[in-house]
N, C-alpha and C positions, 0 to 999 in steps of 0.2 A: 542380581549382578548388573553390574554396568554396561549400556551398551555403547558402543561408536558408531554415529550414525555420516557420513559423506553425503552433503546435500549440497544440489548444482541449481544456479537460476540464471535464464535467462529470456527472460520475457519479453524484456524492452528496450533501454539499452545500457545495461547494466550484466558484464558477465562473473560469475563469482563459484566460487565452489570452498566449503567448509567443511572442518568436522568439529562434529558438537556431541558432549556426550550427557546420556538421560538423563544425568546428575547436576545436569542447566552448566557443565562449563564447555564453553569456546576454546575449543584447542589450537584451532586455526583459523581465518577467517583471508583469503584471497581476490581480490575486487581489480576488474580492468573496466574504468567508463569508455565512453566514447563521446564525452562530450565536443571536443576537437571535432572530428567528424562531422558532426550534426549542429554546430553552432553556425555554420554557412546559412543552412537552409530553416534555421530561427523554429526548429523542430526536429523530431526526430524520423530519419526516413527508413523503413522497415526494411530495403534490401541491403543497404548500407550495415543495418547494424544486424541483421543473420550473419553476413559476411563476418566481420569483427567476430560477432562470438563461434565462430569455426577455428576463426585462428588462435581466440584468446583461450579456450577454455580449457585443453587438455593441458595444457603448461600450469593454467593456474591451480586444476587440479593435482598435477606433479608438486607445485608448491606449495598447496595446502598440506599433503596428506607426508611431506618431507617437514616441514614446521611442526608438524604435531607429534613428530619421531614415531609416525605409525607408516603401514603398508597398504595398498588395498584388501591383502587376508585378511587383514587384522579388523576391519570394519563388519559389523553385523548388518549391516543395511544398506543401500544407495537409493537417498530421496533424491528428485529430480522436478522441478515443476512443469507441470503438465498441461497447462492452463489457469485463467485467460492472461492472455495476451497476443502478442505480435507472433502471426504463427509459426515464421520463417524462423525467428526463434526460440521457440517454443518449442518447433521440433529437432532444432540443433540441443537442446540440452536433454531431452527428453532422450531422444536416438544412444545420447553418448550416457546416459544414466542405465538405458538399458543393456546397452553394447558391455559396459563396466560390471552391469551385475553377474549377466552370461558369463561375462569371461572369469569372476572371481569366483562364482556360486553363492551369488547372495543374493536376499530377497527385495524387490523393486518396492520403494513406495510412490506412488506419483502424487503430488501434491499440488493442492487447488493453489497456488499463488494469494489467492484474498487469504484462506486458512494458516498461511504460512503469517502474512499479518493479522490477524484474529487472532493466534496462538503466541505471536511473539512479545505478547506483554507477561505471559507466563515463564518466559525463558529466561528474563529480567529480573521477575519477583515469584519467590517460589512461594509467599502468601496467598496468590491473586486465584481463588476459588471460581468456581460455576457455580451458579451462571451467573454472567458479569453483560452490563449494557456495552456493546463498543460500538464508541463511532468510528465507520472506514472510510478516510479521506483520502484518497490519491488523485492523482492524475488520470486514471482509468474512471475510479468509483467511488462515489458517495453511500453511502448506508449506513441503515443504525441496524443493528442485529444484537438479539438476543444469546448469548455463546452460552449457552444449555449444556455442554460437552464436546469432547473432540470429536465433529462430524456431527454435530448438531448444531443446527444454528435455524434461527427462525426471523427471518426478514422482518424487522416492524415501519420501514423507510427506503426508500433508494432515491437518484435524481431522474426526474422525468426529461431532462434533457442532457445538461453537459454536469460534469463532476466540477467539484469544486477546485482542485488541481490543475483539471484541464485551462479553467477559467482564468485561473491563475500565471500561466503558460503563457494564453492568449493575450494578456493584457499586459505583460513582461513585452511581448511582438508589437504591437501596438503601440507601447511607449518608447518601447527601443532602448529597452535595458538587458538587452541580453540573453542567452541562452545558458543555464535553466533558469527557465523565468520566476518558481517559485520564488530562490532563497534572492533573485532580480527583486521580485517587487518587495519582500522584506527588509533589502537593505533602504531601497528609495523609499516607503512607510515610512521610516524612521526619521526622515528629515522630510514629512510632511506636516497637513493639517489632514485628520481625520475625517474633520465637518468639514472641509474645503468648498464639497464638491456633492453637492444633491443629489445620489444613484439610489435606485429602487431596492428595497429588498425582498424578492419577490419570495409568495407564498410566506412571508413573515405575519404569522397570526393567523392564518388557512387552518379551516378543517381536517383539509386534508393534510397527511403524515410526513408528504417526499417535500425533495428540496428542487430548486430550478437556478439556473445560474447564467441560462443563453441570455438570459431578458438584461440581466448584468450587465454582462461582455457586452452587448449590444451598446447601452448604455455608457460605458466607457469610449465605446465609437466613437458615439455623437459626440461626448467632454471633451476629448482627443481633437475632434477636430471643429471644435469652437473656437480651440486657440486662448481661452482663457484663462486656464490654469496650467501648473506647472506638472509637470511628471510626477514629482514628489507627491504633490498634494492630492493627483489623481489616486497614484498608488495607494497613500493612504487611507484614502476613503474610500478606495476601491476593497482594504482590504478590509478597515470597520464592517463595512458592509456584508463581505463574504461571513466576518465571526459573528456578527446579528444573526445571519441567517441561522448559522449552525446553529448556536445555543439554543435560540426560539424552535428550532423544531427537536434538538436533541432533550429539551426541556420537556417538550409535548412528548416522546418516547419512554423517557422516565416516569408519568403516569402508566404506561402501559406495563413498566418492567418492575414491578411492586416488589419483587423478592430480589431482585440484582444486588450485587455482594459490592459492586464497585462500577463506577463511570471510568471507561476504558476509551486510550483514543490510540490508534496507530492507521500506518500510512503514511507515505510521503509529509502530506501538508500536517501531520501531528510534528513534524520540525520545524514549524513555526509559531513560534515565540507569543504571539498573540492569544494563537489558538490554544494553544495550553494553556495560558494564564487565564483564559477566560472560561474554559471549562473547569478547570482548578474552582473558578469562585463555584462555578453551577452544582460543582459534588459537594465542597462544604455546606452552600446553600440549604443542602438538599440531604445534608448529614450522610455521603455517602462518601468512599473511599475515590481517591481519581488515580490511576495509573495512567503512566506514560513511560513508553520502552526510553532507553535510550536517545538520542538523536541518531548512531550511525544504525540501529536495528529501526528505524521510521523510513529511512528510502529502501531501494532494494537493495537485499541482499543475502548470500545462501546460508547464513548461519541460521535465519529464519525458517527455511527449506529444512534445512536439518534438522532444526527443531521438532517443526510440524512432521516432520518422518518420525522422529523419536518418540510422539505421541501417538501418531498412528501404531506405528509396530508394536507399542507398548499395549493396544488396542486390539492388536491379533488384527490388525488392516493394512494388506497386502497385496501386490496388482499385479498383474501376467504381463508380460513383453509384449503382448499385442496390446496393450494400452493407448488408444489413441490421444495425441494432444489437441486440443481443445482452444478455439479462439475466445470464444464463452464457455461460462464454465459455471453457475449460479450455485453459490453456497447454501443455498435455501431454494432447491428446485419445487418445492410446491406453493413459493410465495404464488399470492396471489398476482394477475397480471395489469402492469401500468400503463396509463395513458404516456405516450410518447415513446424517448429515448427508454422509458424505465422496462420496454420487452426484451430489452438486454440484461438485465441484471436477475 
């Protein structure tokens, strides 16, 4: 039987609330950003955006669950993301997912936030099997993980310092294109030169697995203020540089993941144009399948939540009201542990 699953996110600064039902269709899908807000301060500021999602979130869920022509009875589940992220937020959606299940009598899924992107190229394509290689690119996190099944995942990569998102962010502040800096430095790439500009690509050709990207951002510093290139051409070979990196070590990954059904990318920065074309070449290369969700299920958003609830519950995996949210939250908690930033992941 079909279920209807109500899944809320808000992690960062992105408030939304969906229902999605285990039959992969999107009933409703409700989004309030806050870019406004946080484009002042050329980031985004965690009490600024808990705020926002207090205000934004029950409305949006009144909205969603009014567009779907359902009620809260009528839902068998309420996912809520639970972690990682910004905690102010995290515990504004978390609080109101559990407050929502109480009062309807329905069962809580809490959902990892990365799992909600792991799982959201399945909600996309109902071919896309286990276990699949995915790369996890955001703002928060880099990784490659093995997706073995729902709630299993096995770390093969992470960054040892800053994500590739992140990096992306920072060098959007830096040039002074804007806030969000990703889809900033993708438009000025486009009207650069990629070789412009000699930036390192660290750990490209390393032994070792993870990726690094502070040595980058650094890098773009010093270009920045040499004074001898143009924004454009920064961007762009800021951003060659970031898709080197990735391929070269998602490439080293795919030797370890011999039976992967498919080269999977999602996450924020899997909305960028480059990054997909270039993994695209590495799975044909490599005679394997490449997914890629949509563009609007790659930033945040709770149809994804919904999702990953819809596979949990389908899983018989369900969580008490005392469920704490989580600032970290590691999809693969017995990876082994990284030098650096990587004892967060």
């Amino acid at each position: 039987m079909t279920k209807l699953i109500l899944g809320l996110e808000s992690s960062c600064d992105e408030t939304a609330a969906a229902i999605v039902t285990s039959d992969r269709r999107v009933l409703s899908h409700r989004l309030a950003g806050q870019e406004a807000a946080h484009r002042p301060y050329g980031g985004v500021v965690p009490e600024i955006a808990a705020r926002a999602h207090v205000e934004a979130l029950i409305p949006l869920v009144e909205g969603a669950l009014a567009d779907a022509g359902v009620t809260l009875a009528d839902v068998d589940a309420v996912a809520a993301t639970a972690g990682p992220g910004l905690i102010g937020g995290v515990m504004v959606g978390l609080v109101t997912g559990k407050a929502l299940a109480h009062a309807a009598g329905k069962p809580l899924v809490a959902v990892n936030h990365l799992e909600g992107h792991a799982l959201s190229p399945r909600l996309a394509d109902p071919d896309l099997d286990f276990p699949y290689l995915l790369l996890l690119v955001s703002g928060g996190h880099c990784q490659l993980l093995l997706v073995e099944g729902v709630a299993r995942y096995r770390r093969l990569a992470t960054t040892i310092d800053d994500a590739a998102g992140e990096a992306f962010d920072k060098t959007a502040k830096i040039l002074g294109l804007g806030f969000p800096g990703g889809p900033a430095v993708e438009r000025a790439a486009a009207l650069g030169n990629p070789k412009a500009v000699p930036l390192p690509r660290p750990l490209k050709g390393s032994a070792e697995p993870h990726f690094s990207f502070a040595g980058l951002k650094s890098a773009v510093v010093r270009a920045h203020a040499a004074g001898t290139w143009s924004p454009e051409d920064l961007a762009a070979s800021f951003q060659a540089a970031v898709v080197d990196c990735l391929i070269d070590r998602t490439a080293r990954a795919l030797h370890r993941a011999e039976d992967a059904t498919a080269l999977v990318v999602a996450g924020g920065v899997a909305a960028n144009g480059a990054v997909r074309a270039s993994l695209l070449k590495l799975a044909n290369d490599n005679a394997l399948r490449f997914v890629a969700p949509p563009l609007w299920l790659c930033t945040d958003n709770a149809a994804m939540i919904a999702w990953a609830g819809a596979e949990r519950f389908a899983a018989g995996l369900t969580d008490p009201l005392d469920m704490p949210a989580r600032p970290r939250w590691p999809l693969d908690p017995s990876a082994e542990a990284v030098r650096g930033a990587g004892v967060k992941a």
